[in-house]
Each structure stands twice: as C-alpha cells, then as structure tokens.
C-alpha positions in Angstrom: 76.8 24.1 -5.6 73.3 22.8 -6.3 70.2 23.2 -4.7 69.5 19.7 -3.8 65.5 19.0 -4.4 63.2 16.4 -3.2 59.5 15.8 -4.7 56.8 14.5 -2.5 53.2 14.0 -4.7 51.1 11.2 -4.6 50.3 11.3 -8.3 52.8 10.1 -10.7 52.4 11.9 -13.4 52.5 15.2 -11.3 55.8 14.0 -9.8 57.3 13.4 -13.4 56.4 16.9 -14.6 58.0 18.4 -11.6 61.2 16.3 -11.9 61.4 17.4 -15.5 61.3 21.2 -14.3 63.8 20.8 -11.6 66.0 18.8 -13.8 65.9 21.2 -16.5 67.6 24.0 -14.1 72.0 24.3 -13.9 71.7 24.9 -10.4 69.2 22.0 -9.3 69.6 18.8 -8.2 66.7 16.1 -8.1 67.6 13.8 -4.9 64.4 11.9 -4.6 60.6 11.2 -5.1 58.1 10.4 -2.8 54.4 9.1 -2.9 53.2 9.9 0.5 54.5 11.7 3.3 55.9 8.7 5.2 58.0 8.3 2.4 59.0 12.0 2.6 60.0 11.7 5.7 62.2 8.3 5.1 63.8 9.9 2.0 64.4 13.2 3.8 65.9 11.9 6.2 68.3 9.4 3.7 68.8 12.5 1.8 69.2 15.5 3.4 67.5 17.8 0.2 68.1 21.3 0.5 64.2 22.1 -0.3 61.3 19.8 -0.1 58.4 20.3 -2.9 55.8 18.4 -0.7 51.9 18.0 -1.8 49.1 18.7 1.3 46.7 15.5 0.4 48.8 12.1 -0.2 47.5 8.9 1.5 48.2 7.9 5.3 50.0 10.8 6.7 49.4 13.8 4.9 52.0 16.5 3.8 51.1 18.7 6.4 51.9 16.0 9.2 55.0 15.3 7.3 56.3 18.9 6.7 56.2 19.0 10.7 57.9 16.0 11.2 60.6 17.3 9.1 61.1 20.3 10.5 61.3 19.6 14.0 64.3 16.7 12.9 67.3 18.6 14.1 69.5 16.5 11.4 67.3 18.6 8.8 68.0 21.7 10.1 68.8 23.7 7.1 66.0 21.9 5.0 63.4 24.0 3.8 59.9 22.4 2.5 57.8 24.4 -0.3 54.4 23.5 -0.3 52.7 23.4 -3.8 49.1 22.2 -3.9 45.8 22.7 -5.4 44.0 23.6 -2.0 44.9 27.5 -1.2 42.0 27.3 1.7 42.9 29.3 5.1 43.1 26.0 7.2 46.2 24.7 5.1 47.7 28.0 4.6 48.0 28.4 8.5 48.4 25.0 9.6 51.2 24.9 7.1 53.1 27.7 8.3 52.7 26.7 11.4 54.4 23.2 11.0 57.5 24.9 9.5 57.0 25.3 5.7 58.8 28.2 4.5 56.5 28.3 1.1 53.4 28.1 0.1 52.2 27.7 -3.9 49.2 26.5 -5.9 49.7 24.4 -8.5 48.6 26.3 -11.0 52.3 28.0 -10.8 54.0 28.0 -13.8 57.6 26.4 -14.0 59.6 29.5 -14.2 58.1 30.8 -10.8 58.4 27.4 -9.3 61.6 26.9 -9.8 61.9 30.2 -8.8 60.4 29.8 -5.6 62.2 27.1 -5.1 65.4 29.4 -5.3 63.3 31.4 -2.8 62.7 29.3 -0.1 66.5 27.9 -0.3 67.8 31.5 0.5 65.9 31.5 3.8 62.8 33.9 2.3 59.3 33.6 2.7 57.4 32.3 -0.2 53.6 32.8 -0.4 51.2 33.2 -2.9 48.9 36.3 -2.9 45.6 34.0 -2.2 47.6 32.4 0.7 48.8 35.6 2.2 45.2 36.7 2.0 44.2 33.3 3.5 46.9 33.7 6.7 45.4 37.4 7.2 41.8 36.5 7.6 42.8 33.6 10.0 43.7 36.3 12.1 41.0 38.6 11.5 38.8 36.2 13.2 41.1 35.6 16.0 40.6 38.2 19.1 44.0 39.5 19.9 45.4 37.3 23.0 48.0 39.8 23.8 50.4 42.9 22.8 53.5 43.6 21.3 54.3 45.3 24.2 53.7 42.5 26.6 54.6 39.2 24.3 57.7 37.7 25.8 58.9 36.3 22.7 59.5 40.0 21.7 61.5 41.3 24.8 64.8 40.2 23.1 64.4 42.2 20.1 65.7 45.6 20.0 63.6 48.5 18.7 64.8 48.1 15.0 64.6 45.2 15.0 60.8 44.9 15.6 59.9 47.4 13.2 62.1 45.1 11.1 59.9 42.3 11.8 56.8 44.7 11.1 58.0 45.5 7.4 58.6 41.9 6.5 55.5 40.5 8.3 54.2 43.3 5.1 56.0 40.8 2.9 58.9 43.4 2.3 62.1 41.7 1.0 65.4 43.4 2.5 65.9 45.4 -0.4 62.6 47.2 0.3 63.4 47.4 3.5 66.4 49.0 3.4 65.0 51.3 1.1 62.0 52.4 3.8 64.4 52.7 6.6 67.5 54.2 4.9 69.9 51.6 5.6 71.9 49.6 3.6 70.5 46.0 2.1 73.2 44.3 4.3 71.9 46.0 7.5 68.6 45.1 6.9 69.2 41.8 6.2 71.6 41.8 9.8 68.4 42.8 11.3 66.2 40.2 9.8 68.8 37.1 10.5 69.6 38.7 14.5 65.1 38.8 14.8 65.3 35.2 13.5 68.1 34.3 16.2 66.5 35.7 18.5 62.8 34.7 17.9 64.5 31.0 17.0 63.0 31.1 13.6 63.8 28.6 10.9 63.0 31.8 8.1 61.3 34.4 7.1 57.5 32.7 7.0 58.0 32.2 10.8 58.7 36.0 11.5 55.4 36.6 9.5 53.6 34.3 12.0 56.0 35.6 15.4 54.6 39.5 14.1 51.1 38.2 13.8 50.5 36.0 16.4 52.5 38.8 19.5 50.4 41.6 18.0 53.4 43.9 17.0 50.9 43.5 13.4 47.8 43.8 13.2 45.5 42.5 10.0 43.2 45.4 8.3 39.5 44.0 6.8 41.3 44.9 3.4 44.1 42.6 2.7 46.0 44.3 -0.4 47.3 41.3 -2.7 51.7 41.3 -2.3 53.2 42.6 -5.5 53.8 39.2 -8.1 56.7 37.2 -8.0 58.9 35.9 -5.6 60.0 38.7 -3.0 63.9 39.3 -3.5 66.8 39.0 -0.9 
C-alpha cells in the first residue's frame, strides 16, 4: 500500500518540486498541497495523509502551530508530520519536537534522503538531521536538570530494559544497533522500544528522545558528536 503524502509550503514553486519527488516514488502517494498551515490542518484532516511534509514559516498560523494541532487530532492518530525547512535554529528544532513532529530536515536535503526520510518517519522512527540533533542537545545543556531518572514519574512504568532501551535510542540508535549492543534479537529490541512508547504514550521515536532527556535518565555532554548520515534503520 502507499504511503499517502501531504505537502504543506507556502512557496509554490517549492511545493511543485516536492510533489515531483514524491510522485516519482512506487510506493508514494501525493494526497494534497497546502499554502499555510490552516490549510494543512483542513486538508489533513479531509485527507487523513500518512506523513505530513510541513514548512516552519508560512503566513497566519505557522507550521509549528499547525504540526500541534495535528497531532493532538485523535482522528490523525497514525499521521506522522516531517518537518523540512531552511531554519535548523534550536528554538524550532525543540519547539518542533515538542508539538509532535516525528522529523526534522533542512531543505538543503537532497531527494533521495527525503523521500527517504519520509519512508522513515512512516515506520514510526525518529528522523533528525545532525545540526538539529546538535540543536535539541544544547537546548538542554542550558537547562538545569529539574529532576532524575530515578524520581520522574513518567519512568516508574518502564521496566529496567526498557530504560536502558530508551537510553540507546535517545543516542539515536536504531533497533538494529540496539540489538547488537545488548545481545538481543532486532525483534526484541524493537518489543522494547514499542512497550517504552505504550507506556510513556509516545506517538514515536522523536518523543522517547525528548521523554529520556527531559526525566534525566540522559544526560547531554558539552561535546555533541554528529549521528552517523542517513536515515537511522528499523
């Protein structure tokens, strides 16, 4: 079945290259376009895309706003939104995440990887570039820690694998790697990653990289070590 795709860019001729990507791949569908994000929102919600290309800065509400609006829509569950934007600053990066986007590339992506990532972000992974991971790690290198792993609440459900599970892909492991570090097989892992998700009521992987962050079961270094390129695998 196709990955259903929607675009939402408030330049044209950005929109027409990315349509011309996405219908170019076998196992993509183009449902819709969208020039700002209350048009996302409309067509999202008329549509029901598996993934959401969605732009930061488009007139009246922004794609940030909209991204959250689209996430917390219960009949859009299962849709994931990619961000793709010029502006890989901190502020977005976070703010992003935080609203629910399970992606985060610049523009300057070429078509391969974004229709890669777009493959990505459909299978429930995390998605972000090594400037935006850098970019979520200092916002928290400037943050005091507000509490422990060991006192969070949001952790007490998880059982002891699973928060080292958490710990490896707040690293930006994929469950193959994981399963490799721990000497389990990739199924397991990925058992471990989906029950932490349940548990923590994450929509995907991006949201375990905040949930490890933000309890303090992670914490930053001063040197962030750029992820290794490419999408991370299943």
């Amino acid at each position: 079945m196709s990955i259903k795709v929607m675009l939402a860019d408030d330049q044209p001729l950005v929109r027409a290259g990315f349509a011309f990507f996405v219908d170019t791949a076998p196992d993509m569908l183009l449902v819709g376009q969208a020039g700002d994000g209350a048009q996302a929102i409309e067509l999202a919600r008329s549509t029901v895309p598996d993934v959401v290309v969605m732009d930061i800065r488009m007139p009246g509400l922004d794609g940030l706003a909209a991204t959250a609006h689209i996430t917390a829509d219960p009949a859009l569950a299962a849709t994931r939104v990619l961000i793709l934007t010029t502006f890989e600053l901190d502020e977005y990066v976070y703010t992003a995440l935080r609203a629910g986007a399970a992606g985060f590339l610049g523009k300057s992506t070429e078509p391969a990887d974004l229709l890669e990532a777009i493959r990505t972000v459909h299978r429930g992974d995390a998605l972000l570039s090594p400037t935006a991971v850098k970019s979520l790690i200092s916002r928290f290198l400037t943050q005091p820690a507000q509490t422990s792993a060991v006192t969070d609440g949001r952790l007490a459900a998880l059982t002891d694998r699973e928060r080292e599970v958490l710990a490896l892909v707040a690293t930006g492991m994929s469950n193959d790697e994981i399963a490799v570090r721990l000497v389990v097989s990739p199924h397991t892992a990925k058992t471990h990653v989906n029950r932490a998700m349940t548990k923590l009521g994450a929509r995907d992987r991006a949201q375990l990289v905040i949930a490890a962050y933000e309890s303090g079961l992670v914490r930053p270094t001063a040197q962030v070590a750029s992820p290794p390129p490419g999408p991370p695998g299943r």
